[in-house]
BAKOLLUM-514007 format. One record per residue: residue number from 1; residue in three letters; x, y, z of N, C-alpha, C in turn. Coordinates in Angstrom, 1 decimal, always signed. Atoms other than C-alpha are relative to their C-alpha. Example, Ala and Ser with C-alpha at 12.3 -4.5 7.8 and 13.67 -1.06 7.14 Angstrom:
BEGIN
r resi: 1, resn: ALA, n_x: +0.9, n_y: -1.2, n_z: +0.0, ca_x: +12.3, ca_y: -4.5, ca_z: +7.8, c_x: +0.9, c_y: +1.2, c_z: +0.0
r resi: 2, resn: SER, n_x: -0.9, n_y: -1.1, n_z: +0.0, ca_x: +13.7, ca_y: -1.1, ca_z: +7.1, c_x: -0.8, c_y: +1.1, c_z: +0.8
//
This chain:
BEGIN
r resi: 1, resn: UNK, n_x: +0.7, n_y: +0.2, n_z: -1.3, ca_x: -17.7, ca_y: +8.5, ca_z: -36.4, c_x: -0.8, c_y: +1.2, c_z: +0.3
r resi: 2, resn: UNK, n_x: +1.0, n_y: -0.7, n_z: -0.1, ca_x: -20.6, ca_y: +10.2, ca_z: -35.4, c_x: +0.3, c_y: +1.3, c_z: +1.5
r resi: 3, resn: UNK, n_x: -0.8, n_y: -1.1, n_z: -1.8, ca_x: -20.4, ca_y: +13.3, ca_z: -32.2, c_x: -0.5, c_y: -0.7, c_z: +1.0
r resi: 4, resn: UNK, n_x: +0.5, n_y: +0.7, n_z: -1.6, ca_x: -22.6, ca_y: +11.4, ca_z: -29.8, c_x: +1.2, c_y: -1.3, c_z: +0.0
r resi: 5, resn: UNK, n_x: -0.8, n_y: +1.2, n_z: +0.0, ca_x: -20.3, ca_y: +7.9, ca_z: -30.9, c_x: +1.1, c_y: +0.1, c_z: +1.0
r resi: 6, resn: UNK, n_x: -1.6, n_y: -1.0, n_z: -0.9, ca_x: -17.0, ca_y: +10.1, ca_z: -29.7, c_x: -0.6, c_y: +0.2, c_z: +1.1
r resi: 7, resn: UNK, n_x: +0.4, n_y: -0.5, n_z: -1.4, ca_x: -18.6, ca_y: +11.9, ca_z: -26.8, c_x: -0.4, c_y: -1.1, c_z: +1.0
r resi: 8, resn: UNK, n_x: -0.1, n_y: +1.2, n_z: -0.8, ca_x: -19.3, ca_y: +8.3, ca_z: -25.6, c_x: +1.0, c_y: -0.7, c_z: +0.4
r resi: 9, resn: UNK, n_x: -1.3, n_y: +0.7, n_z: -0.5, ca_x: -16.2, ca_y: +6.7, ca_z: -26.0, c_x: +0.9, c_y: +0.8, c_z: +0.6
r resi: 10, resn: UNK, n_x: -0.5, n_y: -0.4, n_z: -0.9, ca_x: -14.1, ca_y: +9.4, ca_z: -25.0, c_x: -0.7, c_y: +0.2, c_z: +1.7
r resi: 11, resn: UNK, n_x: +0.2, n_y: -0.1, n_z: -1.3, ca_x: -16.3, ca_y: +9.7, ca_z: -21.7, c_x: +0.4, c_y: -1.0, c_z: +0.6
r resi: 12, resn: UNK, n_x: -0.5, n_y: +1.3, n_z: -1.0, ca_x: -15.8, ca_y: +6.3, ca_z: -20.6, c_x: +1.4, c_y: -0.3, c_z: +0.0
r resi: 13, resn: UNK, n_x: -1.8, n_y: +0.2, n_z: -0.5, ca_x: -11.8, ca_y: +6.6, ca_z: -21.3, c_x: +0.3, c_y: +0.9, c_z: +1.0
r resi: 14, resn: UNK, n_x: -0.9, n_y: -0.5, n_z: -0.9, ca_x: -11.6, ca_y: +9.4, ca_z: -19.3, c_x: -0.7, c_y: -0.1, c_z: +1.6
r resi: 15, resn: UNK, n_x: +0.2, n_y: +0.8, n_z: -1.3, ca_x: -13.7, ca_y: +7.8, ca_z: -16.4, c_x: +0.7, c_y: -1.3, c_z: +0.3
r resi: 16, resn: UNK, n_x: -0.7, n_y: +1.1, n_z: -0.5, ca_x: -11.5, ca_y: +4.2, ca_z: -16.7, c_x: +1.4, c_y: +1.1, c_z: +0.2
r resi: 17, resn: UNK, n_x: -1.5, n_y: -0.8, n_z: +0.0, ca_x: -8.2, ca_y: +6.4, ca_z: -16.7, c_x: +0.3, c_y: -0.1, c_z: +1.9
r resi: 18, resn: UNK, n_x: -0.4, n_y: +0.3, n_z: -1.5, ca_x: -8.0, ca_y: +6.5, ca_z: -12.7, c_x: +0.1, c_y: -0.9, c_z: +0.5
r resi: 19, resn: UNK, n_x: -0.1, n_y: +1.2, n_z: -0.7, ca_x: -9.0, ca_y: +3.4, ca_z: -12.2, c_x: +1.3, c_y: -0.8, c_z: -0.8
r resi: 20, resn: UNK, n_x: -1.1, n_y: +0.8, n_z: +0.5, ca_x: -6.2, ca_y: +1.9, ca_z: -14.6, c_x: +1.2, c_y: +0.8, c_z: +0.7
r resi: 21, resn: UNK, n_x: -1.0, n_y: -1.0, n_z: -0.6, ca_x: -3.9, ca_y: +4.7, ca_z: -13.1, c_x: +0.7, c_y: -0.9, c_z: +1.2
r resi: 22, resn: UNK, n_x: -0.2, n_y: +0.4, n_z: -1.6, ca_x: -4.3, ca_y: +3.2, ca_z: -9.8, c_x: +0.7, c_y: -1.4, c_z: -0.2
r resi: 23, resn: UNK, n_x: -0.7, n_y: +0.9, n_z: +0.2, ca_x: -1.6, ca_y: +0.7, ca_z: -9.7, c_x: -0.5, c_y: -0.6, c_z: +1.6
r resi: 24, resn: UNK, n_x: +0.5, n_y: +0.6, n_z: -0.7, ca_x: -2.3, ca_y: -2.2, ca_z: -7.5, c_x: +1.3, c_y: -0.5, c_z: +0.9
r resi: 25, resn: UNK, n_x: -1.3, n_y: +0.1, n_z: -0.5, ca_x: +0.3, ca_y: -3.4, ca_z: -4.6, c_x: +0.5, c_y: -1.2, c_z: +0.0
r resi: 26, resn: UNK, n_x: -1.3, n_y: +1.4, n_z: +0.6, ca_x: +3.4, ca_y: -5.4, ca_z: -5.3, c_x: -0.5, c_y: -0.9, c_z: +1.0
r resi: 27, resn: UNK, n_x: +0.5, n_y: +1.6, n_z: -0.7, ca_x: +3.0, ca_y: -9.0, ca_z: -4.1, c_x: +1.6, c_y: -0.1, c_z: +0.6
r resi: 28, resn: UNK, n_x: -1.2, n_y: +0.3, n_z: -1.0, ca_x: +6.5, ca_y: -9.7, ca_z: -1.4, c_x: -0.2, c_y: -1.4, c_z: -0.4
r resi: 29, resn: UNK, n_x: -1.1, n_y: +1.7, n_z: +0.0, ca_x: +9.1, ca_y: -12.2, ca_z: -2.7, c_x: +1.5, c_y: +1.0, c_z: +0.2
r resi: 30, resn: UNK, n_x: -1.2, n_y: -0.6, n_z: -0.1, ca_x: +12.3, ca_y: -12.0, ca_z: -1.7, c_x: +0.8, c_y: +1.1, c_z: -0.3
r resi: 31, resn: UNK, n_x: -0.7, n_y: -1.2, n_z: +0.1, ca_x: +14.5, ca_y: -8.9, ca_z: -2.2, c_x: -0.8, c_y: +0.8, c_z: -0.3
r resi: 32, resn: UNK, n_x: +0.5, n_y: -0.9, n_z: +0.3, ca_x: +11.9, ca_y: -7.2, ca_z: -3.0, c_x: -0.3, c_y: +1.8, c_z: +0.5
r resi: 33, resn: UNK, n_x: +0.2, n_y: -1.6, n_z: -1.1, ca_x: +12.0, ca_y: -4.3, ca_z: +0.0, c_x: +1.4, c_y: +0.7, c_z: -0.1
r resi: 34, resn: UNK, n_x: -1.4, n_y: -0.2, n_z: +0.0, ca_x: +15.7, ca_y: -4.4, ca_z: +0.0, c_x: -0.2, c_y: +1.1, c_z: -1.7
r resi: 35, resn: UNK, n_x: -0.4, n_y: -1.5, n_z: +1.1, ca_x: +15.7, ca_y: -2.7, ca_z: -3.7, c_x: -0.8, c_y: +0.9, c_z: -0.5
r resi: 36, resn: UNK, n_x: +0.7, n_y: -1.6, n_z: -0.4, ca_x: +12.9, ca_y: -0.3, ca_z: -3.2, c_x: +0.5, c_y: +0.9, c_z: +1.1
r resi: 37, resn: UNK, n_x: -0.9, n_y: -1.0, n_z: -1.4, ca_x: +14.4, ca_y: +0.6, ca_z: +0.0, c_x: +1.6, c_y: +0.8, c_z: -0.9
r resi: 38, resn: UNK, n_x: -1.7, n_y: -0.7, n_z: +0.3, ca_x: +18.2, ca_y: +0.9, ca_z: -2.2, c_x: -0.8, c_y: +0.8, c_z: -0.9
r resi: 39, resn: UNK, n_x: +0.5, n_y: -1.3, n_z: +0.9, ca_x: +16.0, ca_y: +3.3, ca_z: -4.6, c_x: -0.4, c_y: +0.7, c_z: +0.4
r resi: 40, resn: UNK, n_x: +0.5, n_y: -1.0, n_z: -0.9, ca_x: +15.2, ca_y: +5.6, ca_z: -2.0, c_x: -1.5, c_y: +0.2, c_z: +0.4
r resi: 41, resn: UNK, n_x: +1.5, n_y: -0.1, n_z: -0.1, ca_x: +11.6, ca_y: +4.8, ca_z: -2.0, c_x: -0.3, c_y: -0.3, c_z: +1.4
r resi: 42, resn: UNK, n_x: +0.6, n_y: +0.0, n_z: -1.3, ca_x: +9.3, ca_y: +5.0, ca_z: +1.0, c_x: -0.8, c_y: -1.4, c_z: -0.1
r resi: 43, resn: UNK, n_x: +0.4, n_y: +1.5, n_z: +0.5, ca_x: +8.0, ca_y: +1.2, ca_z: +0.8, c_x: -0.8, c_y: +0.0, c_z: +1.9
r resi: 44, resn: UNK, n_x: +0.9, n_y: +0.4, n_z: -0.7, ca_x: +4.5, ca_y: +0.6, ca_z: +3.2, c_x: +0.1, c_y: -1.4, c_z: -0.2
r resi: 45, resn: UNK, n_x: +0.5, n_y: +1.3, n_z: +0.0, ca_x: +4.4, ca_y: -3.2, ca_z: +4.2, c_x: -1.3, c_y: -0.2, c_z: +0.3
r resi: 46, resn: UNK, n_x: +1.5, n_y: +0.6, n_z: -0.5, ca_x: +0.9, ca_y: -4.8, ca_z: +4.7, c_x: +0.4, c_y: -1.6, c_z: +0.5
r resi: 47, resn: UNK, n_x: -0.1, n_y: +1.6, n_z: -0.3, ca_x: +1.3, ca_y: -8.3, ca_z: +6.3, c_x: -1.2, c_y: -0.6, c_z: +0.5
r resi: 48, resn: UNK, n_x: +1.7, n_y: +0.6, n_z: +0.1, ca_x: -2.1, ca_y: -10.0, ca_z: +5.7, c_x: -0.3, c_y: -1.3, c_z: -0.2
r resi: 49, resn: UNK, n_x: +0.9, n_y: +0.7, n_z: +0.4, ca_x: -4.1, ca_y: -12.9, ca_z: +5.2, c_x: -1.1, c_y: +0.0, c_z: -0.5
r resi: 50, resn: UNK, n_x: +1.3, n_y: +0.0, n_z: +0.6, ca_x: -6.7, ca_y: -13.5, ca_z: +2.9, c_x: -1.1, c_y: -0.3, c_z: +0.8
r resi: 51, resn: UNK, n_x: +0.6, n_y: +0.1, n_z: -1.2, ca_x: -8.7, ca_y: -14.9, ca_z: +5.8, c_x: +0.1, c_y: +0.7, c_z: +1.0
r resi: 52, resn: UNK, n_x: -0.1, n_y: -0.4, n_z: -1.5, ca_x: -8.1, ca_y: -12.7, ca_z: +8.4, c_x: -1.3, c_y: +1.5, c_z: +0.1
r resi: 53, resn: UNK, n_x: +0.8, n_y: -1.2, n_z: +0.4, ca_x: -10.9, ca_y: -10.1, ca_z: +8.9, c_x: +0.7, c_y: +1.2, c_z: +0.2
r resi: 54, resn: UNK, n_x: -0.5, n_y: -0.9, n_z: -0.3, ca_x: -8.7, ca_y: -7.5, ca_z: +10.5, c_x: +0.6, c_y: +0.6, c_z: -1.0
r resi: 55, resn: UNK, n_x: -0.7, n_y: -0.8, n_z: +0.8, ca_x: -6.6, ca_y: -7.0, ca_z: +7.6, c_x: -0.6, c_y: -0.2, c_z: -1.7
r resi: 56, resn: UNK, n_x: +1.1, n_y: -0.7, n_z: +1.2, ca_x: -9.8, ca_y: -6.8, ca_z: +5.2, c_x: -0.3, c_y: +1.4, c_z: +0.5
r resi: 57, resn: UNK, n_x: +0.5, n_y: -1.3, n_z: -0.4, ca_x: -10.9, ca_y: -3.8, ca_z: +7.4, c_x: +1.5, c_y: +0.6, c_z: -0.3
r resi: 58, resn: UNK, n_x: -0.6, n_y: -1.4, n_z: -0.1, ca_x: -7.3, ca_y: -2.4, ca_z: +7.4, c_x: +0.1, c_y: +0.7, c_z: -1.8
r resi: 59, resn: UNK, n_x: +0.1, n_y: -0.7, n_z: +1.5, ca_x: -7.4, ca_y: -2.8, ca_z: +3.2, c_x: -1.5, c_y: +1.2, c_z: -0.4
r resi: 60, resn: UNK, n_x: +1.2, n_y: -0.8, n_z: +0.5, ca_x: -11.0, ca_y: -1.3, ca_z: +3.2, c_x: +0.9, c_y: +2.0, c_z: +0.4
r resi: 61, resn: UNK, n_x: -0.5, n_y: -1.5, n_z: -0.5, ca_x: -9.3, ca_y: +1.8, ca_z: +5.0, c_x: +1.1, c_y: +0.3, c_z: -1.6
r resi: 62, resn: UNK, n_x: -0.6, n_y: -1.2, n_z: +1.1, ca_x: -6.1, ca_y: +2.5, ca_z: +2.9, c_x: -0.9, c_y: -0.2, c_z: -1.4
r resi: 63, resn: UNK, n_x: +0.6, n_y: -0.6, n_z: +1.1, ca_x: -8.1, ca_y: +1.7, ca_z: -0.6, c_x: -0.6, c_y: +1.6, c_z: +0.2
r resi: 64, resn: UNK, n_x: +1.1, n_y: -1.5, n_z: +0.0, ca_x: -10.6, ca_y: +4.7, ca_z: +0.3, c_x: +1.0, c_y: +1.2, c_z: +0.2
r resi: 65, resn: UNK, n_x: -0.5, n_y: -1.8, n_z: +0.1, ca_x: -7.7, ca_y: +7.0, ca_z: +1.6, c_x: +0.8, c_y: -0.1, c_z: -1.1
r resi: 66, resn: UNK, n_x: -0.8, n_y: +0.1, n_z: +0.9, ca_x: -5.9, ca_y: +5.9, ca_z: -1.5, c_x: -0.8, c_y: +1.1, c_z: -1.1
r resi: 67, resn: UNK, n_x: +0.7, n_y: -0.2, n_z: +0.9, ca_x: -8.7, ca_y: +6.7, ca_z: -3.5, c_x: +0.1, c_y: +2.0, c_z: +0.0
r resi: 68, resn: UNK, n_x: +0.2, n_y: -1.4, n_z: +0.4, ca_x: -9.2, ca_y: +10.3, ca_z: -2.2, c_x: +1.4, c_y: +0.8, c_z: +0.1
r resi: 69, resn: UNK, n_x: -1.1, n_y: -0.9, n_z: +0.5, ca_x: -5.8, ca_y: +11.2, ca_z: -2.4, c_x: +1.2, c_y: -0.8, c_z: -0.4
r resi: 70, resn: UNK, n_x: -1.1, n_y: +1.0, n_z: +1.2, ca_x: -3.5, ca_y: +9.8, ca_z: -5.6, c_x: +1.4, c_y: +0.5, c_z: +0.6
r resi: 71, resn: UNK, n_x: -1.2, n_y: -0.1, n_z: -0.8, ca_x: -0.5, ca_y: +11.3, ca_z: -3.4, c_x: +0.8, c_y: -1.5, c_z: +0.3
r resi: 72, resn: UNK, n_x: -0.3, n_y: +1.0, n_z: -0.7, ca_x: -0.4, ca_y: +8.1, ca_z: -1.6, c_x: +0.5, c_y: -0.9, c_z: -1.0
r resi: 73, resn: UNK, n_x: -0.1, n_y: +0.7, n_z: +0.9, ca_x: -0.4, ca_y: +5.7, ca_z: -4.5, c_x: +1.5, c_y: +0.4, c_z: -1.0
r resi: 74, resn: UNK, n_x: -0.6, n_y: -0.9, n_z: +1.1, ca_x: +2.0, ca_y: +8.6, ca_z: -6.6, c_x: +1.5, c_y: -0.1, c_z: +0.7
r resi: 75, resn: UNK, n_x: -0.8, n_y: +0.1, n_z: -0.8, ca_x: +4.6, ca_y: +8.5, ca_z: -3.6, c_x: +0.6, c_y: -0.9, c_z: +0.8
r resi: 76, resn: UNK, n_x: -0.3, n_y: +1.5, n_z: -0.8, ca_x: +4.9, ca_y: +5.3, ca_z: -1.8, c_x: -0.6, c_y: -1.6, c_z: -0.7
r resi: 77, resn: UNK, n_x: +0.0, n_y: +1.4, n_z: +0.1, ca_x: +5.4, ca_y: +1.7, ca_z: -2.3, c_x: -0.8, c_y: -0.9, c_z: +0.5
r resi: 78, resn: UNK, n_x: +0.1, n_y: +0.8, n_z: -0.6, ca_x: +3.4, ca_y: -0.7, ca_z: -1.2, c_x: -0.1, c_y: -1.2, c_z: -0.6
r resi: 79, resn: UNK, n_x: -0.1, n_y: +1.6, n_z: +0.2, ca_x: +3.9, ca_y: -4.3, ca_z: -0.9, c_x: -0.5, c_y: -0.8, c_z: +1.4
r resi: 80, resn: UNK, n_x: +0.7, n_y: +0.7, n_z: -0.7, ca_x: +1.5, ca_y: -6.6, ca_z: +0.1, c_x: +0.9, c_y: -1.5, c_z: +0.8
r resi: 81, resn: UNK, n_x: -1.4, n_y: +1.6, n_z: -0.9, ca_x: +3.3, ca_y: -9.9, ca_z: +2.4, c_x: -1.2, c_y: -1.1, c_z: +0.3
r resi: 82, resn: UNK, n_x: +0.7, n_y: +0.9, n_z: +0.2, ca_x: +1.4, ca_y: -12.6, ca_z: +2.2, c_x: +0.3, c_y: -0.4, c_z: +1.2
r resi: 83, resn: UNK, n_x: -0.6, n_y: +0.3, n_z: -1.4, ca_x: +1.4, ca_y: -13.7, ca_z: +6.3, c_x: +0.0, c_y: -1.8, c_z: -0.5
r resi: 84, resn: UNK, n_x: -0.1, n_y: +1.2, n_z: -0.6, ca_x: +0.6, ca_y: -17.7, ca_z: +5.7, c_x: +1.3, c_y: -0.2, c_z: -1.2
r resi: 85, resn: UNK, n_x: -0.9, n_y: +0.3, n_z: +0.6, ca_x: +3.4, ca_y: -17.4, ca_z: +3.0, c_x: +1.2, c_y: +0.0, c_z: +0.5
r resi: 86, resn: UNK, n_x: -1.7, n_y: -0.8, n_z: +0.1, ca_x: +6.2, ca_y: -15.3, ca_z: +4.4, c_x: -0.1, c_y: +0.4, c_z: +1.5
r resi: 87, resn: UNK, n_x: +0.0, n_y: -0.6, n_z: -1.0, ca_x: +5.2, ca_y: -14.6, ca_z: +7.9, c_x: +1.1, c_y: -0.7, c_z: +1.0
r resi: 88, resn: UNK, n_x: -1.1, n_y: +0.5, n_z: -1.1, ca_x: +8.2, ca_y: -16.7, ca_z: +9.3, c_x: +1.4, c_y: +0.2, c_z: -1.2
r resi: 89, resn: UNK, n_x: -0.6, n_y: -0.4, n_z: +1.2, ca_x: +10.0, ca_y: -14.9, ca_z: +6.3, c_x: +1.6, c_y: +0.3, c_z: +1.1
r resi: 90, resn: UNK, n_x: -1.2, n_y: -0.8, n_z: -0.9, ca_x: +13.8, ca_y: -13.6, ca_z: +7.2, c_x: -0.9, c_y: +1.7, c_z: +0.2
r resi: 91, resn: UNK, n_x: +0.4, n_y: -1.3, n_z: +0.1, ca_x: +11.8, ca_y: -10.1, ca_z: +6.3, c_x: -0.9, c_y: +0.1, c_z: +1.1
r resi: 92, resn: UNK, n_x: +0.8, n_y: -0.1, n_z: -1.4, ca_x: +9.1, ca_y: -10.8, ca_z: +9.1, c_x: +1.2, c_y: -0.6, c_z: +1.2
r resi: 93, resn: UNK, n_x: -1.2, n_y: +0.0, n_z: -1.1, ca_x: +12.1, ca_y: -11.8, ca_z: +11.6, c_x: +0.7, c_y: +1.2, c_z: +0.1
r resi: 94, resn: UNK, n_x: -0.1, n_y: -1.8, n_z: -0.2, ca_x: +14.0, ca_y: -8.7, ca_z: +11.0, c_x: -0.3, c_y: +0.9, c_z: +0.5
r resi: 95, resn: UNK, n_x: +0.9, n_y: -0.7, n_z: -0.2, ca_x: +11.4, ca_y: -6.9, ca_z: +11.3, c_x: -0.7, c_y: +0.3, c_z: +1.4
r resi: 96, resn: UNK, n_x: +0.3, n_y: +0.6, n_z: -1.2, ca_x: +10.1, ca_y: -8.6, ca_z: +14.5, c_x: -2.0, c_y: +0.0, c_z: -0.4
r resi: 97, resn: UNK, n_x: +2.1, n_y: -0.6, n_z: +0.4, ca_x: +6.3, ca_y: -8.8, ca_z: +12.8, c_x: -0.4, c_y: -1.2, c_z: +1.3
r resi: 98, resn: UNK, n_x: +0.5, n_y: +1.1, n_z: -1.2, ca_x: +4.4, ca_y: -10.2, ca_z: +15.9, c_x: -1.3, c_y: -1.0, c_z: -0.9
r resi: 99, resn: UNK, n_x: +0.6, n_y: +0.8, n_z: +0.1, ca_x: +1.5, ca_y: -11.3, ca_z: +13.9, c_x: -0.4, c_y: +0.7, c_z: -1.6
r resi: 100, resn: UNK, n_x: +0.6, n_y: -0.5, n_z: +1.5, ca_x: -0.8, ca_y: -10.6, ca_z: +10.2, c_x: -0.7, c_y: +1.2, c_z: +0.9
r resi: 101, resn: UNK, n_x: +1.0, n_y: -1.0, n_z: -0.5, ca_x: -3.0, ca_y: -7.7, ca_z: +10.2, c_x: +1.5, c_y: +1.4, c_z: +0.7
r resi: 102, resn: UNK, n_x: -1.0, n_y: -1.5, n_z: -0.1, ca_x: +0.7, ca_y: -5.0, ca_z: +10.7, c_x: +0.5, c_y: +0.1, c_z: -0.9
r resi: 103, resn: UNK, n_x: -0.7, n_y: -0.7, n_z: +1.1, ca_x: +1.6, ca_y: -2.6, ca_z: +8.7, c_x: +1.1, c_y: +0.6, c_z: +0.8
r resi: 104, resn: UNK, n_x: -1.4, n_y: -1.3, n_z: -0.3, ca_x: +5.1, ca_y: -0.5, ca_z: +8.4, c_x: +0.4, c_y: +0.4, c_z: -0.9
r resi: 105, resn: UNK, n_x: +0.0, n_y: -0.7, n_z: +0.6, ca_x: +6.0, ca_y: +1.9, ca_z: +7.3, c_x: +2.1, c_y: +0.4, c_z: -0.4
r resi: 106, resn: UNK, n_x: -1.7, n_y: -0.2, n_z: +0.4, ca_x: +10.3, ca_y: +2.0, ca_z: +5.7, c_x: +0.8, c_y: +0.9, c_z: -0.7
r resi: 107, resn: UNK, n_x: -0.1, n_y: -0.5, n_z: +1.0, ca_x: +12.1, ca_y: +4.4, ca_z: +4.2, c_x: +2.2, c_y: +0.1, c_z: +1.1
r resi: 108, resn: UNK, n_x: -1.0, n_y: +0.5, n_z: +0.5, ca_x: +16.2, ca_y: +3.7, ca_z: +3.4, c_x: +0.6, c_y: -1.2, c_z: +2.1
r resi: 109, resn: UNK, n_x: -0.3, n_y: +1.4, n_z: -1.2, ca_x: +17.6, ca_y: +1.7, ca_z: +7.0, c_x: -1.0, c_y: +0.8, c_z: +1.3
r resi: 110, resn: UNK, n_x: +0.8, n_y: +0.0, n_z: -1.4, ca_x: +14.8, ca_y: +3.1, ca_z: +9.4, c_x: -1.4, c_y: -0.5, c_z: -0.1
r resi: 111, resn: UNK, n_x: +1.4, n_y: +0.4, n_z: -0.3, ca_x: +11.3, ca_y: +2.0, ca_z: +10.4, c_x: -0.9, c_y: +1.5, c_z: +0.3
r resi: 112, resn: UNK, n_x: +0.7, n_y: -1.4, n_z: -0.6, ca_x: +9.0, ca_y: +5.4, ca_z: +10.4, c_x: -1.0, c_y: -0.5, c_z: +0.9
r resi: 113, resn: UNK, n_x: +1.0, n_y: +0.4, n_z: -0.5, ca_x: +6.2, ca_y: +3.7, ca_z: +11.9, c_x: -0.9, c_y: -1.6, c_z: +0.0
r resi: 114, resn: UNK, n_x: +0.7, n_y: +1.3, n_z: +0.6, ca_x: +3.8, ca_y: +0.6, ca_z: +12.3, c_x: -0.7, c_y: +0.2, c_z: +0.8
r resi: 115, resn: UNK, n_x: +1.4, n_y: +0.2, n_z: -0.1, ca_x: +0.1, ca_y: -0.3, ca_z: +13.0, c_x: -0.2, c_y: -1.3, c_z: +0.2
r resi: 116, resn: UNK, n_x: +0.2, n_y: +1.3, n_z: -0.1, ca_x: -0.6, ca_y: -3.8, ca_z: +14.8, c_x: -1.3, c_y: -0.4, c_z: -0.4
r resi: 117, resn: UNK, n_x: +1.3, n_y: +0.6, n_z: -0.2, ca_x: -4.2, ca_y: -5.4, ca_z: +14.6, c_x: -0.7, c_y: +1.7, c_z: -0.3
r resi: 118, resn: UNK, n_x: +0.7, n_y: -1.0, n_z: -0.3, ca_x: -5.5, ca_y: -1.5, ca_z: +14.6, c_x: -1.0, c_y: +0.5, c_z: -1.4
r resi: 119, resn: UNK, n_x: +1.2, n_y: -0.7, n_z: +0.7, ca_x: -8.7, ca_y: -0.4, ca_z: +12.3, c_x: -0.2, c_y: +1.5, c_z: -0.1
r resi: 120, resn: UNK, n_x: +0.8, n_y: -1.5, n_z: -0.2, ca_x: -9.2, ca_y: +3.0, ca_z: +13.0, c_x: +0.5, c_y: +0.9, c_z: -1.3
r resi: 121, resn: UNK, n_x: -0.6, n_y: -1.3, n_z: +1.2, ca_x: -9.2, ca_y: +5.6, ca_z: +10.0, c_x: +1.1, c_y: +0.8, c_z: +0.5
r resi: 122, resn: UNK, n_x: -0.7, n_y: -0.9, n_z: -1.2, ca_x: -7.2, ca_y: +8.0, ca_z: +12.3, c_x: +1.0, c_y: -0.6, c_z: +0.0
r resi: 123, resn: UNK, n_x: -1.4, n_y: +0.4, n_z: -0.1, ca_x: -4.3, ca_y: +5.7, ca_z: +12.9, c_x: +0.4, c_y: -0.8, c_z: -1.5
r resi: 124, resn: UNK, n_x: -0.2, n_y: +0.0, n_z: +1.3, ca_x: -4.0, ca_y: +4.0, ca_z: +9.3, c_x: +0.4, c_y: +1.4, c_z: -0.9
r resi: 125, resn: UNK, n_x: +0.3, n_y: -1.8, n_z: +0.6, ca_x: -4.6, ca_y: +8.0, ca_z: +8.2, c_x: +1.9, c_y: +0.4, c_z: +0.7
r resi: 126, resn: UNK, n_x: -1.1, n_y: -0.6, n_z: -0.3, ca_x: -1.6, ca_y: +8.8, ca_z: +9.9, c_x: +1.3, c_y: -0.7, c_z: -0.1
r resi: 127, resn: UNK, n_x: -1.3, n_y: +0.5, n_z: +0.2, ca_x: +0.7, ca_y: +6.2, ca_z: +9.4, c_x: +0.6, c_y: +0.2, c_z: -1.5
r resi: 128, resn: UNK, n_x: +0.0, n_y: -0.2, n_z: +1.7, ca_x: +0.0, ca_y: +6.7, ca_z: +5.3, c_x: +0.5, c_y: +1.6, c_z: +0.1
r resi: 129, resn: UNK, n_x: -0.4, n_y: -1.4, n_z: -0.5, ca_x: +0.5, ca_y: +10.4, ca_z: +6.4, c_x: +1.7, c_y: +0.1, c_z: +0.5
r resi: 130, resn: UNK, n_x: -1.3, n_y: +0.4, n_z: -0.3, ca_x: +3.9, ca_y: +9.4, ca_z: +7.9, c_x: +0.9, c_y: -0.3, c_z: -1.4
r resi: 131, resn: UNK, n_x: -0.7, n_y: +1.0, n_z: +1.0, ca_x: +5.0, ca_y: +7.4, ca_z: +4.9, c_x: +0.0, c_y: +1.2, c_z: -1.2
r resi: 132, resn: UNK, n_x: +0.0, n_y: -0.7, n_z: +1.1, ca_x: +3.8, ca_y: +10.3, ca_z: +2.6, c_x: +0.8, c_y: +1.3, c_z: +0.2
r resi: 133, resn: UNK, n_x: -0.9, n_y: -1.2, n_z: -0.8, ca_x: +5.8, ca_y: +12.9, ca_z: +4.7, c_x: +1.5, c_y: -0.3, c_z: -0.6
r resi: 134, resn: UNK, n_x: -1.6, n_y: +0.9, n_z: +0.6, ca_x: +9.3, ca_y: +11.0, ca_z: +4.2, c_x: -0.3, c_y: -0.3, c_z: -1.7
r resi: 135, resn: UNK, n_x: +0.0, n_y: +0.3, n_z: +1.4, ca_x: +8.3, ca_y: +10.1, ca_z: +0.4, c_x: +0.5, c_y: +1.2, c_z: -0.4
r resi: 136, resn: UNK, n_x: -0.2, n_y: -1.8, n_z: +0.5, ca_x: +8.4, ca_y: +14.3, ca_z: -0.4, c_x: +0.9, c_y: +0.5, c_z: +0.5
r resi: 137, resn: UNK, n_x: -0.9, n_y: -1.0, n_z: -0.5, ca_x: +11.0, ca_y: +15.0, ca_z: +1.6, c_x: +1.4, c_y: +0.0, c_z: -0.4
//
């Protein structure tokens, strides 16, 4: 193999490398929080609709703070909840989810936090901030 051939291919492994890194979030079926919760993980719910705009904006947010800091991704759980699947789930009862578009934030039998309908970098930022506090601790 030639040195430009190498200097090519290794460049482009070690530009896909993050992006394969970046694991993508678990899809919510049954037990699923229950045995990340008994593994002591800090497990972020998302309860969304593919249709719903609000919780396209709230994915646009965490991707990007995911992106600039692999903490998030390295430390915490998330699991996506499918609302027209599971939104009258026992786990959204429980829970008391009023509607799609909230996130929460869990770590072993408490609730650290949750985000209803809200967009704002700032409160997203800080609930991921929440969840990444309890992961380290």
């Amino acid at each position: 193999m030639d040195r430009r051939r190498f200097l090519t291919l290794t460049a482009g492994t070690a530009l896909a490398l993050p992006l394969a890194a970046r694991a993508a979030p678990l899809a919510y079926k049954p037990g699923l929080v229950t045995t990340h919760l008994d593994m002591g993980e800090t497990v972020f719910l998302d309860f969304k609709a593919s249709w719903c705009s609000t919780c396209a904006a709230q994915e646009r947010v965490i991707n990007a703070l995911k992106s600039e800091n692999p903490d998030y991704e390295a430390q915490i759980t998330f699991i996506d909840v499918d609302w027209d699947e599971h939104g009258r789930s026992e786990l959204a009862r429980s829970l008391k989810i009023p509607r799609r578009s909230t996130l929460v934030v869990l770590k072993g039998q408490a609730e650290l936090g949750r985000i209803v309908a809200q967009t704002s970098r700032a409160s997203i930022k800080g609930l991921m901030d929440t969840a990444l506090t309890a992961a380290m601790a």
